[in-house]
N, C-alpha and C positions, 0 to 999 in steps of 0.2 A: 258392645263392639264398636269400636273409634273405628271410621272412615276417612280417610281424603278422598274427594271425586275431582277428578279434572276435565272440564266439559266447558268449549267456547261458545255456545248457542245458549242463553241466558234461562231461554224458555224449558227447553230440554233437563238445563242442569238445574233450574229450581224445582223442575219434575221430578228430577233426581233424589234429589235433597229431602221432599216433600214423601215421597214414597218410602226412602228408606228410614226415615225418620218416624212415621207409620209402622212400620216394622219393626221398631224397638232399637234401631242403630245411633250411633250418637253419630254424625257430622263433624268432625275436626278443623275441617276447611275443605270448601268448593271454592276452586279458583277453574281463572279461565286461561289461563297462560303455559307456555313451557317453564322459566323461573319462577313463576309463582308454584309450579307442583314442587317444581326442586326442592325450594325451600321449605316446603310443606313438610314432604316424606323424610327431609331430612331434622327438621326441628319438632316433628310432632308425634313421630314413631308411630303410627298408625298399625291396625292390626290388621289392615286391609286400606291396597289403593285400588279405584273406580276409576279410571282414566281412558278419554280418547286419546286414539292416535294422531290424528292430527289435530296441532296447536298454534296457537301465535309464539313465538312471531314467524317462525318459518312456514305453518300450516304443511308441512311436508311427514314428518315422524316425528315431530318433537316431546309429543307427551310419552308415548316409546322406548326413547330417548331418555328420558329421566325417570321413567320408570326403571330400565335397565341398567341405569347407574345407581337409586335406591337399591338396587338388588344387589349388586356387585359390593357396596357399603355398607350393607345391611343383608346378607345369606337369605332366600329363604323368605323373605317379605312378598307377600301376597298380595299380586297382582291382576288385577281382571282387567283386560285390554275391553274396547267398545271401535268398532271401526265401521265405515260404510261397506264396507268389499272384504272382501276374500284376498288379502295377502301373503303368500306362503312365504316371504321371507321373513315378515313379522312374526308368523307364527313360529317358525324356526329360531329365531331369535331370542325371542320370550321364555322356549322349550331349552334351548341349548345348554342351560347349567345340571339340566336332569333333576331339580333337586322339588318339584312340587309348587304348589302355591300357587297355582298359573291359570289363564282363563281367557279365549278369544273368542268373543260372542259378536256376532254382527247386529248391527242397532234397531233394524227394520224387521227382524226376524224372534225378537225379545216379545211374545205374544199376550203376555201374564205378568203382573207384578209378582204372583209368587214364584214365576218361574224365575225371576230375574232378580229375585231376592235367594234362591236355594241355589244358584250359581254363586252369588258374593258369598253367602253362611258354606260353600264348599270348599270355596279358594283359597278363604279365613282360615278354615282347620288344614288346611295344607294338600287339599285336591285338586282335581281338574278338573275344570269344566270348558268343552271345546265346541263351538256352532259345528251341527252337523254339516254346514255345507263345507265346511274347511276340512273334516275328514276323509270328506267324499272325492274334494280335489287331491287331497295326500294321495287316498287311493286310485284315483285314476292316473294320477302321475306315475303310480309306481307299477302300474298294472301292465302298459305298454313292455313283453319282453321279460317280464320282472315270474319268473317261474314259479317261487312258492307264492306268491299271491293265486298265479293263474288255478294251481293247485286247488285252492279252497272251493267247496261248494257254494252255492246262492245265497244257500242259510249260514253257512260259515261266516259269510261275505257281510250279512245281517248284522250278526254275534258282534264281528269284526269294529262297524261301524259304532255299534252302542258301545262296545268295549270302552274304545277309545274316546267319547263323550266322557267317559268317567261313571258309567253304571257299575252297578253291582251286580253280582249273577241275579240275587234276588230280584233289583229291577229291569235288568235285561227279560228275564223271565213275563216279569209281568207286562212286558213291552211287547212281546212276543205271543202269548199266552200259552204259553210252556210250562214244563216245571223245571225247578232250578237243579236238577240229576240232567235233565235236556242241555241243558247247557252249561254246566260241568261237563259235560261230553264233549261239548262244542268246544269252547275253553280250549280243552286238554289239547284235542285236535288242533287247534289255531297253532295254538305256541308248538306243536311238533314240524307241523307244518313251514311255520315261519325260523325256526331254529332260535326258538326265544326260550329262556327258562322260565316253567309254570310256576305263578305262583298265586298265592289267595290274598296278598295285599295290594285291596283294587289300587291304589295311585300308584304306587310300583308296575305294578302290570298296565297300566294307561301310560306310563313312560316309557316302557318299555318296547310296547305297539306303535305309540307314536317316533320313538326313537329310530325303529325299521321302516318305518313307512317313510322316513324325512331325511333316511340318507341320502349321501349322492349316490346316483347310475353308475 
């Protein structure tokens, strides 16, 4: 699996490099720039990009920024953002084409190399994978006022949360230590609740939840 990573802390990104290389991934190019990912994602078709959000030269959103333009050039091309914080417009941004491949993991909260290798091998096959604390701000954002949210129970609220990481009932299950009928229950409940249509194709159904949580008021 060809990667591009874009990461301006040198130390960080040979970390990078060095881990997922470990893991069986080839490296196509680690650069440190916003024009160096450009031309990266654009001349090397990568099967997955690894990119901070902020870059030189603006250090503002520029890796972001050309990530969202390889996408818009390229359908579909799997992106795992890496950021310090919790940005809900980046994540909205990222999510906006509905169409999968997509990944907003905060840097300091990545606790395991395997966890932070089965988020990239997620994002590759065309999943998501979303930092629980950015779901957590969707839903508090939407919770204020917001009725079928209020609706759900604590454990719905649980469900909810793993849902939209991109688990499976399976893993949701095991996260909870339930069984997966438990939460086929839940599931079903959510989406009545929220006026989503049920379905059993987990990235469909995590775009779907996060597409309701990240409207506007």
């Amino acid at each position: 699996m060809r990667v591009v990573l874009a990461e301006d802390l040198f130390l960080l990104r040979d970390g990078l490099v060095r881990m997922l290389e470990a893991y069986g991934f080839e490296i196509a190019a680690a650069v440190e720039s916003g024009p160096e990912l450009g031309r990266a994602l654009a001349e090397l078709a990568p099967d997955v990009a690894v990119v901070d959000v902020r870059l030189p030269p603006t250090h503002t959103d520029e890796g972001l920024q050309c990530a969202l333009a390889a996408r818009r050039a390229r359908p579909g091309l799997p992106v795992l953002v890496l950021s310090q914080h919790v940005e809900q417009l980046y994540a909205r941004e990222l999510l906006a084409d509905g169409t999968g491949g997509v990944g907003y993991l905060l840097k300091d909260r990545v606790f395991d190399a395997e966890q932070f290798v089965d988020a990239v091998r997620r994002v590759a096959a065309g999943g998501t994978a979303m930092d629980p604390q950015v779901i957590q701000q969707l839903l508090s954002r939407r919770s204020a006022g917001d009725q079928p949210l209020a609706r759900l129970t604590p454990r719905e609220r649980e469900v909810l949360e793993l849902m939209a990481q991109g688990r499976s009932n399976a893993g949701i299950a095991a996260q909870l230590v339930v069984t997966e009928r438990a939460i086929a229950k839940h599931t079903s409940n959510i989406f009545a609740k929220l006026g989503l249509e049920v379905s059993d194709d987990d990235n469909r159904r995590v775009l779907a939840v996060l597409a309701h949580l990240d409207r506007d008021r």
